[in-house]
C-alpha positions as CSV (number, residue, x, y, z in Angstrom):
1,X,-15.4,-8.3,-14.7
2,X,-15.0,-4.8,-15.7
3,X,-12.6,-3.6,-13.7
4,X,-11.0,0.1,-13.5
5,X,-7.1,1.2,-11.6
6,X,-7.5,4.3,-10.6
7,X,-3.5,5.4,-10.0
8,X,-2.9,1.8,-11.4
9,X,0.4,3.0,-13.4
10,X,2.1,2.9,-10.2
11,X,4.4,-0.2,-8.5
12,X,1.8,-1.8,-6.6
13,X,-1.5,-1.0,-9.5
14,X,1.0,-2.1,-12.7
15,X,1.1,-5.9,-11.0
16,X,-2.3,-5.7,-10.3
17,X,-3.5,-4.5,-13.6
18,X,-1.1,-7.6,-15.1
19,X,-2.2,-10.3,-13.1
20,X,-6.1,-9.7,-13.8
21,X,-5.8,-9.3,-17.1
22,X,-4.1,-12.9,-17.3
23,X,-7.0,-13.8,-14.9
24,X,-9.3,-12.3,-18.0
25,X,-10.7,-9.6,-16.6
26,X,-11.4,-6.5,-18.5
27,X,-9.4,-4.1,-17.5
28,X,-8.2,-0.2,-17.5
29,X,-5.7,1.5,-16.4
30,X,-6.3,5.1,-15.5
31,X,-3.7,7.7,-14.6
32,X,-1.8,11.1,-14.6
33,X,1.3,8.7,-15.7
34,X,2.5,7.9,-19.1
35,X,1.0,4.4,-20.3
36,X,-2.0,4.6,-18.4
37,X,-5.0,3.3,-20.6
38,X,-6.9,6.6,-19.8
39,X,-5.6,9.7,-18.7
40,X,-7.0,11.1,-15.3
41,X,-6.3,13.4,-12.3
42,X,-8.3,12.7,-9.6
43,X,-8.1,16.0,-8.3
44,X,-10.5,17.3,-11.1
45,X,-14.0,15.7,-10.9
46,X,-15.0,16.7,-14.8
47,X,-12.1,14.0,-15.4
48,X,-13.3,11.4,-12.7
49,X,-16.7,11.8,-13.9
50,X,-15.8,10.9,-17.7
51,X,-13.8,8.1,-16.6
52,X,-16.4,6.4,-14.4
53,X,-19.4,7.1,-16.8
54,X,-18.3,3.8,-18.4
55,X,-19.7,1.9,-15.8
56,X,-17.4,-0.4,-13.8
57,X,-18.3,-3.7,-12.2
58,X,-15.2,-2.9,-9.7
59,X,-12.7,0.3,-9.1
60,X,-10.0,0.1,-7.5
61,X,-8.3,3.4,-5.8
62,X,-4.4,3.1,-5.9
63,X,-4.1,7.0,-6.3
64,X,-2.0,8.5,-3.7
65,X,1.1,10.4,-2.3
66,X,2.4,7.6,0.1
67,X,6.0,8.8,0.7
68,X,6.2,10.3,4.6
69,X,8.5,12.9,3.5
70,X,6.6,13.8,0.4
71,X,3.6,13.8,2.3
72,X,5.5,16.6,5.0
73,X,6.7,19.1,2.8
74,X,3.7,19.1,0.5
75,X,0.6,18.2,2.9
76,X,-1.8,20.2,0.9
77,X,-1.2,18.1,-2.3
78,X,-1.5,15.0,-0.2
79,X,-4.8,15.9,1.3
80,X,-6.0,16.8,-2.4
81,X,-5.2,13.4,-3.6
82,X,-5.4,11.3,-0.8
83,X,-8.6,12.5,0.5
84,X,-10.6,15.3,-2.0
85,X,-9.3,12.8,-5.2
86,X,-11.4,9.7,-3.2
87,X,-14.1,12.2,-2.5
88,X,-14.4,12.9,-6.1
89,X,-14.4,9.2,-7.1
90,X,-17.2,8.2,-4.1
91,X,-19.5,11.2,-5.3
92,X,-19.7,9.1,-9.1
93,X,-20.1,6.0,-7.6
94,X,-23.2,6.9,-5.5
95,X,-25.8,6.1,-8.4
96,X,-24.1,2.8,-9.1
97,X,-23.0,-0.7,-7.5
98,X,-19.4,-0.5,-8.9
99,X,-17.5,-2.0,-5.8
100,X,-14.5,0.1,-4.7
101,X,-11.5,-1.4,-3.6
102,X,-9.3,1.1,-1.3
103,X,-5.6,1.2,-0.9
104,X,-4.6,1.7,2.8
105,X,-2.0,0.7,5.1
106,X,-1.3,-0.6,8.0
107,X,-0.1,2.4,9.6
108,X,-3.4,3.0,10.8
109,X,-2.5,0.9,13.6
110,X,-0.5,2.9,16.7
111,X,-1.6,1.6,19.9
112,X,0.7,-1.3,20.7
113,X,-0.7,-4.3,22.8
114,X,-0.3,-7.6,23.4
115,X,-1.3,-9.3,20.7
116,X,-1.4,-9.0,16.9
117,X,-4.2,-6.2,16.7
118,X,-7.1,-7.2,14.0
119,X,-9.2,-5.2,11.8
120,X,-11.3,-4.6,14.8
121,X,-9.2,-3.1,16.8
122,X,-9.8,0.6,17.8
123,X,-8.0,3.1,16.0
124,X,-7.0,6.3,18.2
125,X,-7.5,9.5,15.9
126,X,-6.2,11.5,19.2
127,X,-2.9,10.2,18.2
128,X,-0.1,12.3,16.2
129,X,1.4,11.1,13.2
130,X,2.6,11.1,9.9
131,X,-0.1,12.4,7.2
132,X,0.2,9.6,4.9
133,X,-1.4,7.2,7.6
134,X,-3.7,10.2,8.9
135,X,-5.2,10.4,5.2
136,X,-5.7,6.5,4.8
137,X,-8.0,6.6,7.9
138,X,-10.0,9.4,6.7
139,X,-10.7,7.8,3.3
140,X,-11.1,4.6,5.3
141,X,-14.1,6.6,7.6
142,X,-15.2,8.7,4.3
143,X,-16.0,5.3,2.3
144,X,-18.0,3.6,5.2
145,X,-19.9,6.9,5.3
146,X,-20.9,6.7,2.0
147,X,-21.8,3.2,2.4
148,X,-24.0,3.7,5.6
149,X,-25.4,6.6,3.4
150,X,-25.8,5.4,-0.4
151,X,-24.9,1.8,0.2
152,X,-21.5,2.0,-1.9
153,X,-20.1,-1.5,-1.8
154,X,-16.4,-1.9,-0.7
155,X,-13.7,-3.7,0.4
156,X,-10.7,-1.9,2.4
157,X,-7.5,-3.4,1.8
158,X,-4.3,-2.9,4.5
159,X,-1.3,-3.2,3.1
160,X,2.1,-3.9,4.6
161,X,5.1,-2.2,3.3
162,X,5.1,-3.8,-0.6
163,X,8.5,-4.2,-1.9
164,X,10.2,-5.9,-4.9
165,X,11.3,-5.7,-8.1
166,X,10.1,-2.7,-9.5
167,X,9.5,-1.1,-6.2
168,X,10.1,2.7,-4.8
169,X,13.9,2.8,-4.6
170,X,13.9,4.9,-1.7
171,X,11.7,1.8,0.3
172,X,14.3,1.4,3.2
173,X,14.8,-2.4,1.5
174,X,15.5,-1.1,-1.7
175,X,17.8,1.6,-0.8
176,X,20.2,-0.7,1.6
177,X,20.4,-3.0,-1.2
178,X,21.0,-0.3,-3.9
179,X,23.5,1.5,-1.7
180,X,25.4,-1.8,-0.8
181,X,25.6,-2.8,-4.4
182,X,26.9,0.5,-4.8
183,X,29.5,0.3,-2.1
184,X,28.0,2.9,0.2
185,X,27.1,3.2,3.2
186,X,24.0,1.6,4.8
187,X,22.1,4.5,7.1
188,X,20.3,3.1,9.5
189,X,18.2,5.8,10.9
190,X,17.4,6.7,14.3
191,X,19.0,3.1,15.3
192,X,17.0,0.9,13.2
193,X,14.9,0.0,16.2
194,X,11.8,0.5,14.2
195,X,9.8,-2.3,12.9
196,X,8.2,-2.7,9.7
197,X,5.9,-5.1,7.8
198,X,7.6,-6.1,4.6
199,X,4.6,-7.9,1.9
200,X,6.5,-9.3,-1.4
201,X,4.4,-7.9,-4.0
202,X,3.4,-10.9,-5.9
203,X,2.1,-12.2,-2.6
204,X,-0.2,-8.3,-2.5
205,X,-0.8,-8.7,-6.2
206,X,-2.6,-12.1,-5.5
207,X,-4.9,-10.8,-2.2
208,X,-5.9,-8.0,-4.5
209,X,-7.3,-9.9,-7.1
210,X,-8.5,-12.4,-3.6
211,X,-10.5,-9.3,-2.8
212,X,-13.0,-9.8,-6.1
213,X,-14.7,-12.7,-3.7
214,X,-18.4,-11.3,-2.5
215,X,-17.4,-12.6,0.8
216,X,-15.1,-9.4,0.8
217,X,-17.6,-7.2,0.1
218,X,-17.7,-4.8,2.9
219,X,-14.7,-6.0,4.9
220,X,-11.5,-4.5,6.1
221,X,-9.2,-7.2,5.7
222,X,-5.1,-6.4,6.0
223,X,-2.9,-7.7,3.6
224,X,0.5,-8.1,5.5
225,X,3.0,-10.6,6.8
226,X,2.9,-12.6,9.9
227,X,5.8,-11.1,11.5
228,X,7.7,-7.5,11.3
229,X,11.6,-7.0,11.2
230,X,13.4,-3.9,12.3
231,X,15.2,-1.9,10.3
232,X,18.6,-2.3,11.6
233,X,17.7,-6.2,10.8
234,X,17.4,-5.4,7.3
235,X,20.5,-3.7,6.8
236,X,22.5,-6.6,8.6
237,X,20.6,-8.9,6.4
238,X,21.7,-7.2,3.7
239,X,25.2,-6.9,4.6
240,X,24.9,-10.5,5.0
241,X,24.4,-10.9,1.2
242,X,26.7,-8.1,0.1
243,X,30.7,-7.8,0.6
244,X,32.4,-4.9,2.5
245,X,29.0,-3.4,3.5
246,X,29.4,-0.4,5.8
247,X,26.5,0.4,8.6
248,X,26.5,4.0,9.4
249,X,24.0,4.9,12.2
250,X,22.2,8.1,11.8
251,X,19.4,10.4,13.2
252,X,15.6,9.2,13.2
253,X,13.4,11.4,11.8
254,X,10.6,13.5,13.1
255,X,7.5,11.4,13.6
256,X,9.1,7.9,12.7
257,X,7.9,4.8,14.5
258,X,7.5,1.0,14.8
259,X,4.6,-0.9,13.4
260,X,3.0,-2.6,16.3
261,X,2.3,-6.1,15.4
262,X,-0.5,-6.6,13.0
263,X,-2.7,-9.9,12.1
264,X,-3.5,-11.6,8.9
265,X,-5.6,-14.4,10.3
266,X,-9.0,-12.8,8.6
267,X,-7.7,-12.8,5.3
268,X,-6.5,-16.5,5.9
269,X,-10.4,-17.7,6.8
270,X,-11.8,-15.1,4.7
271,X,-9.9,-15.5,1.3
272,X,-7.3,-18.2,1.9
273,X,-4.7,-15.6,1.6
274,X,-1.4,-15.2,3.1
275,X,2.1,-14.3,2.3
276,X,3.7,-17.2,-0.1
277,X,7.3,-15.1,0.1
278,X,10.0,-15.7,2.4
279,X,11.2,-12.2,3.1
280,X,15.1,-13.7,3.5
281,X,15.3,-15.3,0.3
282,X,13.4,-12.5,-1.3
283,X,16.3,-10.2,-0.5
284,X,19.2,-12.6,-1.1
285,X,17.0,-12.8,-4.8
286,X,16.8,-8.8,-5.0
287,X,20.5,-8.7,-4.2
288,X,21.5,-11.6,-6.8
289,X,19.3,-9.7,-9.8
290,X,21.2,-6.4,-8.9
291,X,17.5,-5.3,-9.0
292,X,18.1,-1.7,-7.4
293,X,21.9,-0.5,-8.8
């Protein structure tokens, strides 16, 4: 296949990109990064329209600011990229049956219940909350607009949190075991009551090439592991691993919460995927390669 990354120079599009090519796929790279096969801000449609004039079998859409904080103090250049940037790229796929494969998360999920919600489940847009999630669920709504509209194939994608070698140092995983190799302090914010969903990224890098399959085509389908751990969890677990570690509680932040639990069972029957990574001995390995010093 044919197959373009848009904001595939980052941590979770630079595996991607990798691993299809070894699967001998034709691929490109574009970005605003240094490396990137073809240089492109998605903010400007003259520079998305030259880009996807070459005619892709598949795009995928890995472009956006997807730090919380980031996303607080600079909300405008969120929405730009997050939503206008996916506008630009849907408006030059219209006249085509390039497939787009979208980047979300599973922190479109707020309402907790009893059981691991599904792609199904009703999302509440009455709900408050951080604008990273709040811009994933309109480029979620925008792309099955256009494909009720101008029948734009796609497949939306749900991550868990990705982490790894590699990964955003600031990733509350990363930054325990940074700071621990380090010999400071562990803060654990606002308790470390809140749960997240932590998704080794060779096990995301092999459900996105999954996602190719026609029987994806249209689908939501979350990406994600089977349980979540807290964040207070993590940091034990890491002092586990690490001598002299020292836990220092701190505030919670405005706007934080905990993942309700989430399943994976479609993208089992669907694709055959799930997570392949013990998230245990994933850290203990993070910790061993002095990955994050």
């Amino acid at each position: 296949m044919k197959i373009c990354l848009i904001g595939g120079a980052g941590f979770i599009g630079s595996n991607t990109a990798k691993h299809l090519r070894a699967l001998g796929h034709d691929v490109c790279v574009a970005d605003i990064a240094p490396g990137a096969d073809y240089h492109c801000d998605v903010t400007l449609p003259g520079q998305v329209d030259l880009l996807l004039s070459k005619k892709f079998d598949v795009v995928y859409y890995f472009a956006s600011i997807i730090r919380a904080e980031e996303c607080r103090q600079d909300p405008q250049r969120a929405i730009q990229v997050n939503i206008n940037g996916l506008a630009n790229v849907l408006n030059c796929l219209k006249d085509t049956d390039t497939r787009l494969i979208y980047s979300s998360t599973v922190h479109v999920y707020t309402e907790p219940d009893t059981k691991a919600l599904t792609e199904e489940a009703k999302l509440d847009s009455n709900v408050p909350g951080h604008i990273y999630p709040v811009t994933k669920l309109m480029g979620e709504s925008l792309i099955r607009s256009y494909n009720f509209l101008y029948g734009i194939p796609y497949t939306i994608v749900r991550y868990g949190i990705v982490y790894g070698e590699g990964g955003h140092e600031d990733l509350a995983v990363h930054a325990f075991i940074k700071n621990g190799l380090n010999k400071k302090p562990l803060r654990i914010e606002g308790g470390g009551v809140a749960k997240r969903n932590f998704v080794y990224i060779k096990d995301i890098v092999r459900g996105n090439a999954a996602v190719l399959s026609d029987a994806a085509q249209n689908q939501t389908i979350n990406l994600c592991s089977e349980h979540s751990v807290s964040i207070r969890e993590v940091a034990e677990l890491v002092a586990q691993h690490i001598d002299d570690c020292d836990l220092q509680i701190a505030p919670g932040r405005v706007g934080d919460h905990s993942e309700v639990q989430i399943s994976n069972q479609k993208a089992q029957k669907l694709l055959g995927w799930k997570p392949e990574h013990d998230f245990n001995l994933m850290v203990r390995n993070l910790i061993d390669q002095k990955s994050f010093t």
